[in-house]
Biopython code that builds the backbone (N, CA, C, O; Angstrom):
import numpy as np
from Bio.PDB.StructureBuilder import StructureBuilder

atoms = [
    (1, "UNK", "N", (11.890, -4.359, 9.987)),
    (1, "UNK", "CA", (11.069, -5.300, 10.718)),
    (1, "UNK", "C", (10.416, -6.248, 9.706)),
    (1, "UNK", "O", (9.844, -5.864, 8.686)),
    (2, "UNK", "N", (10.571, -7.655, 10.126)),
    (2, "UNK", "CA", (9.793, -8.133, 9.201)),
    (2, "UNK", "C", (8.308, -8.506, 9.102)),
    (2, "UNK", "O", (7.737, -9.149, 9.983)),
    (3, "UNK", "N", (7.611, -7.993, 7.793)),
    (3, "UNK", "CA", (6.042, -8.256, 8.543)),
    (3, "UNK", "C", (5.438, -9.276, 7.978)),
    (3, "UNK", "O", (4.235, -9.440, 8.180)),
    (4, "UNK", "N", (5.942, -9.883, 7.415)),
    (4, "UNK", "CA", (5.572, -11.195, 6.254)),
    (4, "UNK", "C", (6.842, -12.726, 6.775)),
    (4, "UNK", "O", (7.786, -12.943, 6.015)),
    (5, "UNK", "N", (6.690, -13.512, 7.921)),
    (5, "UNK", "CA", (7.329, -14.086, 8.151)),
    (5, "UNK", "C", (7.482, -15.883, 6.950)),
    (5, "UNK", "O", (8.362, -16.739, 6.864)),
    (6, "UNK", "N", (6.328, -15.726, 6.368)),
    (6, "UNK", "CA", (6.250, -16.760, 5.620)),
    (6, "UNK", "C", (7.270, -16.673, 4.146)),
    (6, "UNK", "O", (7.918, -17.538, 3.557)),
    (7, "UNK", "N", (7.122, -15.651, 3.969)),
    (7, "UNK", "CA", (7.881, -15.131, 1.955)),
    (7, "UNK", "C", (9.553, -14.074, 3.076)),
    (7, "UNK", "O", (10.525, -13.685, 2.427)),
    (8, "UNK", "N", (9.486, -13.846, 4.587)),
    (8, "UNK", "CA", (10.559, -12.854, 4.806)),
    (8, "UNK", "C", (10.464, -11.683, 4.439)),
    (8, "UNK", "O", (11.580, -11.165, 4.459)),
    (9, "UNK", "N", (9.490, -10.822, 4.027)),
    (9, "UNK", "CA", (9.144, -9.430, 3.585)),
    (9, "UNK", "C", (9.131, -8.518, 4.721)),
    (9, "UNK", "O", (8.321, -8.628, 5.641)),
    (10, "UNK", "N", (9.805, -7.841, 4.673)),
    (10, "UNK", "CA", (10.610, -6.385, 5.557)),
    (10, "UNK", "C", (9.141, -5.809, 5.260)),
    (10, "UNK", "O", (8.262, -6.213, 4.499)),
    (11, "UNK", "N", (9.204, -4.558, 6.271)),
    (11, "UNK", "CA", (8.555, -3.511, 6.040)),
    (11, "UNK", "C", (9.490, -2.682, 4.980)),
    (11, "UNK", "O", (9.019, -1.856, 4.198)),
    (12, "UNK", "N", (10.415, -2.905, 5.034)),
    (12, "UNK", "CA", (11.088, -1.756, 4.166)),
    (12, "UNK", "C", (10.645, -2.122, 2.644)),
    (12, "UNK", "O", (10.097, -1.193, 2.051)),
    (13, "UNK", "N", (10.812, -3.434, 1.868)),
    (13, "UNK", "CA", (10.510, -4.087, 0.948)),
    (13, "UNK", "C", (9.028, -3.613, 0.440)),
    (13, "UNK", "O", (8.621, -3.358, -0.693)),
    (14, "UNK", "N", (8.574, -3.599, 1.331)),
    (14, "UNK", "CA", (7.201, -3.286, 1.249)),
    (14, "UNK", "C", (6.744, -1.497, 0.858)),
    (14, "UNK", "O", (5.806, -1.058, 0.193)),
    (15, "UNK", "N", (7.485, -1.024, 1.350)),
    (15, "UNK", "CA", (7.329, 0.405, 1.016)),
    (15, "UNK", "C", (8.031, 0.794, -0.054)),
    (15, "UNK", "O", (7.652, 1.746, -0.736)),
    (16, "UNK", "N", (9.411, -0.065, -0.395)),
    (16, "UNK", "CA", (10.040, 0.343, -1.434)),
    (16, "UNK", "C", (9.415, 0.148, -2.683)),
    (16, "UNK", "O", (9.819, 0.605, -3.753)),
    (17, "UNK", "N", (8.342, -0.600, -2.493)),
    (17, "UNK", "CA", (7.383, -1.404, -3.513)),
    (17, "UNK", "C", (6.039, -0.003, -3.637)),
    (17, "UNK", "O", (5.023, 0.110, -4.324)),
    (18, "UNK", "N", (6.589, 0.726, -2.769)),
    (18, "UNK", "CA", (4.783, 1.948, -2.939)),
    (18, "UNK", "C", (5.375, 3.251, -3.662)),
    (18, "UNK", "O", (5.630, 4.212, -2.935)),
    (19, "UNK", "N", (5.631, 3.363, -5.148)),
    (19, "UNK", "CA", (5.809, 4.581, -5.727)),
    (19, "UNK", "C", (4.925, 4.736, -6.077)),
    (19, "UNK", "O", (4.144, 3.880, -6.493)),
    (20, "UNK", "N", (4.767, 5.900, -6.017)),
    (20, "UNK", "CA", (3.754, 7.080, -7.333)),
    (20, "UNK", "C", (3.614, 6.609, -8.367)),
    (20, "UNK", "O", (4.580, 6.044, -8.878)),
    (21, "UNK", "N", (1.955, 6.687, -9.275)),
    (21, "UNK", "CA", (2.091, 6.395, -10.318)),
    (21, "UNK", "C", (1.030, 5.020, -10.396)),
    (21, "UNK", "O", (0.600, 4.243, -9.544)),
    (22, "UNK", "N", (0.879, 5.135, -11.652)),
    (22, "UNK", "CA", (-0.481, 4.361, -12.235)),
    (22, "UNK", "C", (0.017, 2.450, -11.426)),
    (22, "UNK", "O", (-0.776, 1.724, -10.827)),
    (23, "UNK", "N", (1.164, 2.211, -11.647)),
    (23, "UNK", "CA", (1.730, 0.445, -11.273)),
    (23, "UNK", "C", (1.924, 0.488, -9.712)),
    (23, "UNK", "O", (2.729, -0.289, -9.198)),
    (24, "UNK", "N", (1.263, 1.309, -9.004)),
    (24, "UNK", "CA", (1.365, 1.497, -7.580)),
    (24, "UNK", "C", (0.858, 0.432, -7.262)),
    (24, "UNK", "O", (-0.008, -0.024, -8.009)),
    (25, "UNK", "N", (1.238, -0.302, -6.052)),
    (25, "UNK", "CA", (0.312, -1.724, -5.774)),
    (25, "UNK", "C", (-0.985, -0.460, -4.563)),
    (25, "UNK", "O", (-0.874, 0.688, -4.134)),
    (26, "UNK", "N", (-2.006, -1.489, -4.467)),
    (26, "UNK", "CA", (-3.155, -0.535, -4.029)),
    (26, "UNK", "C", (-4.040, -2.135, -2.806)),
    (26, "UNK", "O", (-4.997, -1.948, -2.054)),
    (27, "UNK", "N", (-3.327, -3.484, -3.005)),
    (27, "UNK", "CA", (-3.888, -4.326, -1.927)),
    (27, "UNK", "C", (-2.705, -5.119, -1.701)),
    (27, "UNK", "O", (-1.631, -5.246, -2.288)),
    (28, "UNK", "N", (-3.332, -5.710, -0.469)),
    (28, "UNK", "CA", (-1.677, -6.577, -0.360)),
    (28, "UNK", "C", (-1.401, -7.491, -1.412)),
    (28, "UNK", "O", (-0.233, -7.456, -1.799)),
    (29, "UNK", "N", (-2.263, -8.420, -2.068)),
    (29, "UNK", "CA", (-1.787, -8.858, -3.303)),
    (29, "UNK", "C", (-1.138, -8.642, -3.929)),
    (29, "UNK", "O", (-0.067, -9.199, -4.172)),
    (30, "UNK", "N", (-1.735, -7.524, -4.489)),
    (30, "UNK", "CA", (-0.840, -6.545, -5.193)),
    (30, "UNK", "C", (0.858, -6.412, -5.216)),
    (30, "UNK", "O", (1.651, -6.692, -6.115)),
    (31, "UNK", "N", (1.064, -5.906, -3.948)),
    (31, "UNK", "CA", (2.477, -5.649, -3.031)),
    (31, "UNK", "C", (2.970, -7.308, -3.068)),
    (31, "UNK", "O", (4.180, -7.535, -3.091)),
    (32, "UNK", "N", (2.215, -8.192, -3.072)),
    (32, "UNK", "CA", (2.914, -9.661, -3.014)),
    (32, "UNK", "C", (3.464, -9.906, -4.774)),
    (32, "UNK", "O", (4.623, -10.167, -5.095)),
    (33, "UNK", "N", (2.675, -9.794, -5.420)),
    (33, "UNK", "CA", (2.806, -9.682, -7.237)),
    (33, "UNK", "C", (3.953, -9.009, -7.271)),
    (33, "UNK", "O", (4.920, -9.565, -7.792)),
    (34, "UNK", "N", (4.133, -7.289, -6.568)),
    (34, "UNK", "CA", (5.385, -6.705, -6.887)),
    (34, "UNK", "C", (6.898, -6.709, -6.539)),
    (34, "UNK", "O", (7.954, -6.287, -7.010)),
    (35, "UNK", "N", (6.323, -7.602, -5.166)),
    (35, "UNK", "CA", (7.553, -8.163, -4.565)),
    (35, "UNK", "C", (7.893, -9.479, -5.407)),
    (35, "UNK", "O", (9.121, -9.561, -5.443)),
    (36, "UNK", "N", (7.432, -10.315, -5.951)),
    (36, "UNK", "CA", (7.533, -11.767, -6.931)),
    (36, "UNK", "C", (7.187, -12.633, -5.773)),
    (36, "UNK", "O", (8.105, -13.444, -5.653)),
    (37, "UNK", "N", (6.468, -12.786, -5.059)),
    (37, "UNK", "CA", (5.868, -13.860, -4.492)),
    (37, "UNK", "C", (4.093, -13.847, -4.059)),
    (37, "UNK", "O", (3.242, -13.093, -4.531)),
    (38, "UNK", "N", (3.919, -14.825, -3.127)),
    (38, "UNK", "CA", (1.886, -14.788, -2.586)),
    (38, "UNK", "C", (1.972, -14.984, -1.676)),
    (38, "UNK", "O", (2.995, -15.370, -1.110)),
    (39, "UNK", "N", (0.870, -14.776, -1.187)),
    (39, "UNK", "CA", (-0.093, -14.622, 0.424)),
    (39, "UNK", "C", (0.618, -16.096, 0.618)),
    (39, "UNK", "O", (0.905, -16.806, -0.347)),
    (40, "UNK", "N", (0.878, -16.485, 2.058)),
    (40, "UNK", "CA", (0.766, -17.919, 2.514)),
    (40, "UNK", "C", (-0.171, -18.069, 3.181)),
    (40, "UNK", "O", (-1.279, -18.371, 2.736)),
    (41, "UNK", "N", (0.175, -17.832, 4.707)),
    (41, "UNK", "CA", (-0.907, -18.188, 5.772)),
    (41, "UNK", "C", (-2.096, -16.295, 5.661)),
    (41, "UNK", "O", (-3.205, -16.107, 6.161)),
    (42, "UNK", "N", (-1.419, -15.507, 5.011)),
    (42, "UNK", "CA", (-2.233, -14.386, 5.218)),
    (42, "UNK", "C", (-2.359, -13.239, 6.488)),
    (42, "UNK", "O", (-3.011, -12.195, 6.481)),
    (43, "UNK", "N", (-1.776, -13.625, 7.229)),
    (43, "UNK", "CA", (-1.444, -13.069, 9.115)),
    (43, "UNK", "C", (-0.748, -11.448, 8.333)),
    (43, "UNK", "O", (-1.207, -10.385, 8.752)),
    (44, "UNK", "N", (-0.274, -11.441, 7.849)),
    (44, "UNK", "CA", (0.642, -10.240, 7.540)),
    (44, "UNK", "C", (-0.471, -9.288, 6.610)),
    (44, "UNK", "O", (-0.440, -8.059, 6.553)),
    (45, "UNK", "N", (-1.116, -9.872, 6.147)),
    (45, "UNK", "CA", (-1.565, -9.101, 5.003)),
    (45, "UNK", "C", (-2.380, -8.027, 5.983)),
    (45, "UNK", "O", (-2.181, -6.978, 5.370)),
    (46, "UNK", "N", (-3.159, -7.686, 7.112)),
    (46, "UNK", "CA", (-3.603, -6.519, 7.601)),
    (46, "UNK", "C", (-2.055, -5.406, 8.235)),
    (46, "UNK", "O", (-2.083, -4.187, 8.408)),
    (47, "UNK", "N", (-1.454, -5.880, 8.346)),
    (47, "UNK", "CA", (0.104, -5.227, 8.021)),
    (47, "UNK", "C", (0.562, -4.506, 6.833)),
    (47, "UNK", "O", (1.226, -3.472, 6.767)),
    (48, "UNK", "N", (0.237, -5.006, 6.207)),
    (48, "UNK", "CA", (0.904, -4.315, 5.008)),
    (48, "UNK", "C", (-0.592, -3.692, 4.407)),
    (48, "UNK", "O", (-0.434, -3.008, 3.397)),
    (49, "UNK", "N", (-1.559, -3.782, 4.726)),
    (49, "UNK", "CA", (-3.129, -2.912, 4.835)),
    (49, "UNK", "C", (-2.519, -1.882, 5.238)),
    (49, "UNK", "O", (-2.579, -0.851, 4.568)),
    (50, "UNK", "N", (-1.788, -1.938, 6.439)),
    (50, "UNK", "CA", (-1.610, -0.790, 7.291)),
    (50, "UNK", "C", (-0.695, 0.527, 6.652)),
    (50, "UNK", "O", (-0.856, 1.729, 6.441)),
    (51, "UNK", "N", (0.592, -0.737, 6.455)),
    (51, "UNK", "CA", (1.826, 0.170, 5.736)),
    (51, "UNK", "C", (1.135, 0.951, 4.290)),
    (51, "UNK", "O", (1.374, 2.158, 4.338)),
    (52, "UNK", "N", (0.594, 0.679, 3.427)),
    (52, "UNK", "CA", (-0.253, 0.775, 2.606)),
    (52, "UNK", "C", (-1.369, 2.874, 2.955)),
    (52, "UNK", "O", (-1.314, 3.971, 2.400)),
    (53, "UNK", "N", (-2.265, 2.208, 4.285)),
    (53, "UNK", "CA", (-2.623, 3.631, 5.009)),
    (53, "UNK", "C", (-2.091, 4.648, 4.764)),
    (53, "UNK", "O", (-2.406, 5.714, 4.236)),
    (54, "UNK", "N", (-0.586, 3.894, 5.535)),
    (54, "UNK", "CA", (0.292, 5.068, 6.220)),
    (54, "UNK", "C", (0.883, 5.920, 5.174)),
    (54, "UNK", "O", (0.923, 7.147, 5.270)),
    (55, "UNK", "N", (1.469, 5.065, 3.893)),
    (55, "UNK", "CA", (1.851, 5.681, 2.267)),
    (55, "UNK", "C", (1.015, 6.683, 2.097)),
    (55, "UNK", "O", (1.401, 7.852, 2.121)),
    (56, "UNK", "N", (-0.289, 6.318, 1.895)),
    (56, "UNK", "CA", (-1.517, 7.220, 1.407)),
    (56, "UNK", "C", (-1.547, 8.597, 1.884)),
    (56, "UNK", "O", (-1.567, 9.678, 1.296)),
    (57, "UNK", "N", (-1.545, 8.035, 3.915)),
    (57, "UNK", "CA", (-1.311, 9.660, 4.312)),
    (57, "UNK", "C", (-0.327, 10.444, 4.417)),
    (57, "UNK", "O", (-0.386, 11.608, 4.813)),
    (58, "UNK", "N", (0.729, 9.799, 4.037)),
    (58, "UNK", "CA", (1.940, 10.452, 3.816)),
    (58, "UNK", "C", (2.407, 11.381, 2.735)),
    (58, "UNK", "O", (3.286, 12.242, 2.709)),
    (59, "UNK", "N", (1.242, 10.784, 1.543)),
    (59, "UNK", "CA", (1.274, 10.973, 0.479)),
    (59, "UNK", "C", (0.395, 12.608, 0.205)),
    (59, "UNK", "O", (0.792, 13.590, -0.422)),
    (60, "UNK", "N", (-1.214, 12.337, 1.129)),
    (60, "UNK", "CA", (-1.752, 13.265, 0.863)),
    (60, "UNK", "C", (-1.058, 14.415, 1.876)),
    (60, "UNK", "O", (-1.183, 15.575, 1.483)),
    (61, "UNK", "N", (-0.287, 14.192, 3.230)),
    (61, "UNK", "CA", (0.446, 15.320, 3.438)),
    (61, "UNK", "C", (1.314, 16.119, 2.956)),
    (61, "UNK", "O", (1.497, 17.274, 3.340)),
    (62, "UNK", "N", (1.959, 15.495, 1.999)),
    (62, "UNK", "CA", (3.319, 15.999, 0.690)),
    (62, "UNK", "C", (2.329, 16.606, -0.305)),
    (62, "UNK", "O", (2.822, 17.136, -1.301)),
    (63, "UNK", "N", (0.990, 16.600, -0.172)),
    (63, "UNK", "CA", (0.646, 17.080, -1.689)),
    (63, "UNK", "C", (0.054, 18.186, -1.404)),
    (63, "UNK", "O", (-0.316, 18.812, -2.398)),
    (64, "UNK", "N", (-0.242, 18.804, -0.081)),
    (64, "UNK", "CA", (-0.518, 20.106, 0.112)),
    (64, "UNK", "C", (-1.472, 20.963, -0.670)),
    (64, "UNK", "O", (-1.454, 22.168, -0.921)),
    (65, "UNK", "N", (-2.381, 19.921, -1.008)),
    (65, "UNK", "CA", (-3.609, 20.764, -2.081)),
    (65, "UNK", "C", (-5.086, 19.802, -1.218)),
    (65, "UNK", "O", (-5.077, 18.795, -0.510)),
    (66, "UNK", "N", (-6.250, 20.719, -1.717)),
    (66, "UNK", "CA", (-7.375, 19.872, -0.716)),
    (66, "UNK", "C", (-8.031, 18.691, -1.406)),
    (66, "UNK", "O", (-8.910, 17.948, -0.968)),
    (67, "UNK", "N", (-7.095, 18.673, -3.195)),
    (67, "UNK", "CA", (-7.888, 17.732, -4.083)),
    (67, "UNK", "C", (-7.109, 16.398, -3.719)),
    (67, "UNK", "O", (-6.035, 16.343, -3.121)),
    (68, "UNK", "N", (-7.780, 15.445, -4.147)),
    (68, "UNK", "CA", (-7.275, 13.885, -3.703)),
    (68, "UNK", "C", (-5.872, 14.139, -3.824)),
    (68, "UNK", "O", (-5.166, 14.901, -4.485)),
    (69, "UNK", "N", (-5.622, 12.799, -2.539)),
    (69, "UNK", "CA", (-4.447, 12.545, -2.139)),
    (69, "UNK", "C", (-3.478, 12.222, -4.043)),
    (69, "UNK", "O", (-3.995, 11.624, -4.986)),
    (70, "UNK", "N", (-2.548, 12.634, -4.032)),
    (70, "UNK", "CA", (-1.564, 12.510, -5.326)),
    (70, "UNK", "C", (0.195, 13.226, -4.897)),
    (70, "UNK", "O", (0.651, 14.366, -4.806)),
    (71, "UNK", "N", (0.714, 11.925, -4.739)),
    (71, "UNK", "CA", (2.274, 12.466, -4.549)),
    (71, "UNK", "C", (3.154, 12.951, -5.853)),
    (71, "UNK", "O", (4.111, 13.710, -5.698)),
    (72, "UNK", "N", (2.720, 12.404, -7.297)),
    (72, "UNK", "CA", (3.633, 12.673, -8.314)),
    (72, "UNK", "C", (2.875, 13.593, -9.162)),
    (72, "UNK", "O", (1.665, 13.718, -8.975)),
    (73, "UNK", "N", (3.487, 14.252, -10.085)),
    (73, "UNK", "CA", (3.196, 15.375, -10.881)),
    (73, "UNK", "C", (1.641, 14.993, -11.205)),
    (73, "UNK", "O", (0.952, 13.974, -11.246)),
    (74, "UNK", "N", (1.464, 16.571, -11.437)),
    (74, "UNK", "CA", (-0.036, 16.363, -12.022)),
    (74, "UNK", "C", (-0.288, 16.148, -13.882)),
    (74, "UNK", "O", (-1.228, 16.344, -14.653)),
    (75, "UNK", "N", (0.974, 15.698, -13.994)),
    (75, "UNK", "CA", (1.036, 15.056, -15.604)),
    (75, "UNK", "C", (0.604, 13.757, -15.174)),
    (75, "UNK", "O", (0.227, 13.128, -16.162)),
    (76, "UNK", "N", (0.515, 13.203, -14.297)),
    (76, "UNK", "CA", (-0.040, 11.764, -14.044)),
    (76, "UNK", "C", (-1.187, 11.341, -13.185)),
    (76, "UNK", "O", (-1.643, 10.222, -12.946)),
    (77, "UNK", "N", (-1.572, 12.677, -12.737)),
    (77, "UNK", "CA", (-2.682, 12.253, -12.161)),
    (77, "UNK", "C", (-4.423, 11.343, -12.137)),
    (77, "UNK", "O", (-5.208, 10.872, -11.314)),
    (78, "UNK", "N", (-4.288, 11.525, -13.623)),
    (78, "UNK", "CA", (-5.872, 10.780, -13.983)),
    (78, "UNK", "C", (-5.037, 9.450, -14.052)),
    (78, "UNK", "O", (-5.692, 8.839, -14.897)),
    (79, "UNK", "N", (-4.192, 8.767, -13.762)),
    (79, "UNK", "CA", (-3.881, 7.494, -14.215)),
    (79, "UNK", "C", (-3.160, 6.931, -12.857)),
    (79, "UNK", "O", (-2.924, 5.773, -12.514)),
    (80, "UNK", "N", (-2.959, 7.894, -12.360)),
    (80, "UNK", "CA", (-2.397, 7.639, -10.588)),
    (80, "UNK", "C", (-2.677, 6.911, -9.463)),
    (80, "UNK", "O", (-3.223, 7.633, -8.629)),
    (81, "UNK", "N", (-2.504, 5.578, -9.023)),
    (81, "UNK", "CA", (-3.104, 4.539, -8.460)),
    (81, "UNK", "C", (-3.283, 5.387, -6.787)),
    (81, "UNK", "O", (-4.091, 4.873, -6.014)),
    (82, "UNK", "N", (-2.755, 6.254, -6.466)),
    (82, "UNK", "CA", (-2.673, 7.301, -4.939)),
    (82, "UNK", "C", (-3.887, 7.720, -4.895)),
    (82, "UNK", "O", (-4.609, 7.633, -3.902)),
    (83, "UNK", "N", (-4.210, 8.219, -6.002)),
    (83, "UNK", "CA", (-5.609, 8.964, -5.592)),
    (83, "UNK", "C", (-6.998, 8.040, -5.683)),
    (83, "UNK", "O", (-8.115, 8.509, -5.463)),
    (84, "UNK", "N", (-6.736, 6.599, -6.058)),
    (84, "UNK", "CA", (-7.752, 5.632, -5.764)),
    (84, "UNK", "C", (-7.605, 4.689, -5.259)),
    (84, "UNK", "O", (-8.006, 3.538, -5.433)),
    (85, "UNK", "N", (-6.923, 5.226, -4.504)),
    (85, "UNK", "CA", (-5.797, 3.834, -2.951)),
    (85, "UNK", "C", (-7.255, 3.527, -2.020)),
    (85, "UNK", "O", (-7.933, 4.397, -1.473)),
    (86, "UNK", "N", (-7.555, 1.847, -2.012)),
    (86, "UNK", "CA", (-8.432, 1.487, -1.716)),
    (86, "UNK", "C", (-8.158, 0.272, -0.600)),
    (86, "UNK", "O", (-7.485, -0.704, -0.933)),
    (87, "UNK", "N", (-8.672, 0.378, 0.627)),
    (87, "UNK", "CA", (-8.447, -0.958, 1.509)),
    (87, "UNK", "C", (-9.630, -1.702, 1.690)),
    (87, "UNK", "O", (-10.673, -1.097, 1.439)),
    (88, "UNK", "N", (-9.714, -2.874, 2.068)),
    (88, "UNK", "CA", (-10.683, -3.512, 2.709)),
    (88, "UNK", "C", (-10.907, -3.454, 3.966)),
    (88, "UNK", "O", (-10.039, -3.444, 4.839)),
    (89, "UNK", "N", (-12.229, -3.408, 4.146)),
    (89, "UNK", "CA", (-12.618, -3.327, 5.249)),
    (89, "UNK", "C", (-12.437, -4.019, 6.430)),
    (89, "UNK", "O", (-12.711, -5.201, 6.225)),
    (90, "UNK", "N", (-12.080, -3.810, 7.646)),
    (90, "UNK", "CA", (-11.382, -4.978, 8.430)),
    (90, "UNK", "C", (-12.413, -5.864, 8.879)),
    (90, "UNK", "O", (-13.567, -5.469, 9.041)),
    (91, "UNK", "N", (-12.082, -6.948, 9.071)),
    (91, "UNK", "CA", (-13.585, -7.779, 9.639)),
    (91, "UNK", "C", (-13.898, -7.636, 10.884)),
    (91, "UNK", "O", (-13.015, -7.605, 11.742)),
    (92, "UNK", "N", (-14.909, -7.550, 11.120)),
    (92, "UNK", "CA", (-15.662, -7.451, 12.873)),
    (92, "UNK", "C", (-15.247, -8.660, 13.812)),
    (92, "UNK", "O", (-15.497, -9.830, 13.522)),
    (93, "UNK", "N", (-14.746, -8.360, 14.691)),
    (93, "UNK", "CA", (-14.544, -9.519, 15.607)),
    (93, "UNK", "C", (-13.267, -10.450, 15.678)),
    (93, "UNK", "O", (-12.963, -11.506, 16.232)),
    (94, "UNK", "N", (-12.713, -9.588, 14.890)),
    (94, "UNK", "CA", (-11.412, -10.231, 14.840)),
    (94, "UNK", "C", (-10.201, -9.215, 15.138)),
    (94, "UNK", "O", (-9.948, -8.126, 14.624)),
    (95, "UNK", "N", (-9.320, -10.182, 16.477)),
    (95, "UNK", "CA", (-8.277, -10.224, 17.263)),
    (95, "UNK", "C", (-7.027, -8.875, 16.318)),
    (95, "UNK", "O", (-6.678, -9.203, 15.185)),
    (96, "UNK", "N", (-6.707, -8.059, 16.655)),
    (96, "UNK", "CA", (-5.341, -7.703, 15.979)),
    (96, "UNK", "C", (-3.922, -8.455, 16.271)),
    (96, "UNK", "O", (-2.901, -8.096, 15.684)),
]
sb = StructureBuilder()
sb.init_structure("model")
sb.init_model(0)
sb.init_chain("A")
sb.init_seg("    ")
for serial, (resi, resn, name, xyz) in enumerate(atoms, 1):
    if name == "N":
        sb.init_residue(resn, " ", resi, " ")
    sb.init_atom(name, np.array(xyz, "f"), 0.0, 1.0, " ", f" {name:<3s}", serial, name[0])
structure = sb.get_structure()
């Protein structure tokens, strides 16, 4: 599906872009930098907020321990962008 109609960015693109590990993108910026392009009109970017979520909890369900969310070895954990996966807050009053 595509959720970025301005740059053409798949959801898939977008997730293929969320590994484990310290170069994890952690905002949509981010995910725009790792894909090689930027925000246009911005409409997508609470989309890929979302896809972003969904990684996280996917992530802390695979890791089966009660300490922060972390999908890759615990040789990488103090440097692990998963366990300080951070969103913005959505704004009040505005339409989904």
């Amino acid at each position: 599906m595509i959720v970025c109609s301005c740059n053409v960015l798949s959801d898939g693109q977008v997730r293929a872009c969320l590994q484990a590990g310290p170069a994890c993108p952690r905002t949509p910026a981010q995910v725009y930098g790792c894909l090689g392009c930027s925000a246009k009109c911005g409409r997508c970017a609470r989309t890929i907020r979302g896809i972003l979520r969904n990684a996280l909890a996917e992530a802390e369900s695979h890791a089966g321990h009660s300490h922060a969310a972390h999908a890759c070895s615990t040789g990488c954990e103090a440097t692990c962008s998963l366990g300080s996966f951070q969103t913005t807050r959505e704004p009040e009053g505005v339409a989904a």
